[in-house]
C-alpha positions, 0 to 999 in steps of 0.5 A: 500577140499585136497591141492593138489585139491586146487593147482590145480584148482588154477593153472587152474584158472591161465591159464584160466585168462593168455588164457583169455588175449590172445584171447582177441586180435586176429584180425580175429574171433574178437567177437567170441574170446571175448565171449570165453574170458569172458567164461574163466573168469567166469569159473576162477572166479566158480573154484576160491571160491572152490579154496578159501575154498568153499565146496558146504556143507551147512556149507559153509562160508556166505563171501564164499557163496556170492562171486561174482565171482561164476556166472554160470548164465553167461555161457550159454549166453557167450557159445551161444555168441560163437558159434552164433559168429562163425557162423553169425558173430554177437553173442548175438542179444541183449546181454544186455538181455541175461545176465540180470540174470547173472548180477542180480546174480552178485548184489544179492551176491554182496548186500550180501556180503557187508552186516555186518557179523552177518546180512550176516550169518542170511541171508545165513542161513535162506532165502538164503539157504531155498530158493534163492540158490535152486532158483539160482540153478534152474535157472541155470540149465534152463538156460544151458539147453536153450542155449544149444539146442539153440546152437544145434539148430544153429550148425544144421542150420549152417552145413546145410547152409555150405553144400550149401555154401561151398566145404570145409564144412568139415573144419568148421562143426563138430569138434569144435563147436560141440565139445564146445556144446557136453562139455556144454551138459556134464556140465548140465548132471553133474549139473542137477545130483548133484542138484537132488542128494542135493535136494532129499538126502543129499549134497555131496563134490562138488570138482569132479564137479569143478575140471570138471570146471577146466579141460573144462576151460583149454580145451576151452581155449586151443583148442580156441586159435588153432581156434581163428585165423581161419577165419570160413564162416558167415552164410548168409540169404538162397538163395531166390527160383527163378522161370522161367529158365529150372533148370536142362539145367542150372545146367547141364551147370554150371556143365559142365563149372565148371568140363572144368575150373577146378575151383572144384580143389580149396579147399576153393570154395565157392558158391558166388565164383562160381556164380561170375565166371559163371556170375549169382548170387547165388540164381539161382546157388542154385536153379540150383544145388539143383533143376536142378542136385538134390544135394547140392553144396558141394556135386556137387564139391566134385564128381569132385575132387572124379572123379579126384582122381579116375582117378589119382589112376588108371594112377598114382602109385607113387602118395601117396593117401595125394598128389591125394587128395590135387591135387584133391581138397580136404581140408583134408584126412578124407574128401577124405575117406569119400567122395570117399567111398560115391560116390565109395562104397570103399576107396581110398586105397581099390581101389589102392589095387585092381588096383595093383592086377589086374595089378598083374593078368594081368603080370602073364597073358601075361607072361603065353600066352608067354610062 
């Protein structure tokens, strides 16, 4: 291990225990924010042995090898406590039992490591190595991989619902979630790599894998703070199907008094809100969007505010295509791109393009039949 490696998963360390600490008290997003803090502190806590002297060689100290504050056992069900707790609200369902193997880990190397010298290095360099660090290993490895499809699973599950419940889907769904997932995917492609590569050829220095470690803990902990006062949807049982009323009368009818009202102008407009104003509930709003009109709710509301926005492109020409999207509704420019292109089949700033030319054409025109 270099120095200069070494300071620097130090530092990392540091920020992630410093990062750790912040999230820890934000009101809003509360027990998303502490899964994430308690993510920090396990990843401080990997990056520390290796900061201490680990190298991941079999040479490896005995007091370094059974150091307690390596628990990868322990992302994956704070990682899945995160993103559940984004989601629903909740996190672990039973978190006890999610991190039984981190906390069996955490008392195997904590027996070990208070053991005398001579009775540790044995241990490590026979049973330990021969058989409970390939176990722990695997174990790890099986665990990453089922949190992470479980995670994909929910984000699945909660941009669908999104889509349904709300008219700024876009805000909550793709970015930062994914994003936590897509790195934890990352880190098992890494792991799952380096262990076929130890346990079918030889060992290899470990310090790339930790300074990765050490990188996605100071991404996690940074782009964590920008969202952890972020107040994202909970996501809500599914509108149960109703049957008896003609859908596509009441969808059309919704629409009409939805468009009149001018409600499609707020950004943050969700389902409930609007079954709220049109004095209905829910599950018979769903069922007339989806059923009745043949599109889900985000996608009703978006159409409004890509009208607006069309209409306000071809009598406005002052107007910069950021303002006609925020006083069409939209949460976003990249929102208003893609939603005008998908209704459209152009963008916002081709159609401006076009009108321009067109008024162009039709100048040169009336000044042609005057003379």
């Amino acid at each position: 291990m270099t120095t200069e490696l070494g300071a620097i998963l130090m530092g990392s360390g540091a920020l992630s225990v410093v990062l750790a600490i912040a999230l820890w008290f934000p009101i809003n997003n509360a027990a998303a924010n502490r899964y994430l803090s308690c993510v920090l502190l396990t990843l401080a806590g990997i990056v520390s042995v290796y900061s201490l002297g680990w190298t991941g060689r079999v040479d490896v100290p005995a007091a370094l090898a059974f150091m307690p504050l390596n628990l990868p056992l322990a992302l994956g069900p704070l990682l899945f406590g995160y993103v559940s707790a984004l989601s629903n609200g909740r996190g672990l369902a039973r978190p006890a039992l999610h991190m039984a193997p981190a906390a069996a880990q955490f008392l195997y190397l904590s027996i070990a490591l208070l053991a005398p010298a001579d009775m540790r290095a044995a241990w490590k360099d026979g049973p330990h190595d021969n058989f409970f660090k390939p176990l722990l290993e695997a174990a790890t490895l099986a665990s990453l991989s089922a949190y992470a499809i479980a995670g994909l699973r929910l984000h699945r599950r909660y941009r669908t619902w999104l889509v349904q419940a709300r008219s700024d889907a876009d805000r909550y769904a793709a970015q930062w979630i994914a994003g936590t997932l897509i790195t934890l995917l990352a880190t098992l492609v890494a792991l799952t790599l380096l262990r076929l590569y130890s346990w079918f050829i030889g060992e290899l220095e470990t310090g790339p894998l930790y300074l990765w470690f050490g990188a996605w803990s100071t991404w996690l902990g940074i782009e964590g703070w920008r969202y952890s006062e972020r107040r994202f949807p909970v996501m809500t049982a599914a509108p149960v199907a109703a049957s008896g009323p003609d859908w596509a009368e009441l969808g059309a009818r919704w629409q009409s008094q939805t468009q009149v009202q001018g409600w499609w102008r707020e950004p943050d407009l969700s389902l409930a809100d609007l079954a709220k104003r049109l004095g209905t509930n829910t599950s018979y709003l769903s069922q007339a969007v989806n059923d009745g009109l043949g599109m889900n709710f985000n996608e009703m509301i978006n159409r409004m505010r890509a009208a607006e926005a069309a209409r306000m492109i071809e009598t406005d020409g002052e107007a910069s295509l950021t303002q006609i999207a925020i006083d069409a509704g939209f949460s976003s420019k990249a929102t208003f791109n893609r939603v005008f292109r998908a209704v459209y089949g152009t963008s916002p700033s081709e159609l401006r393009r076009l009108k321009s030319q067109k008024s162009a054409e039709r100048r040169d025109s009336e000044a042609s039949n005057r003379v």
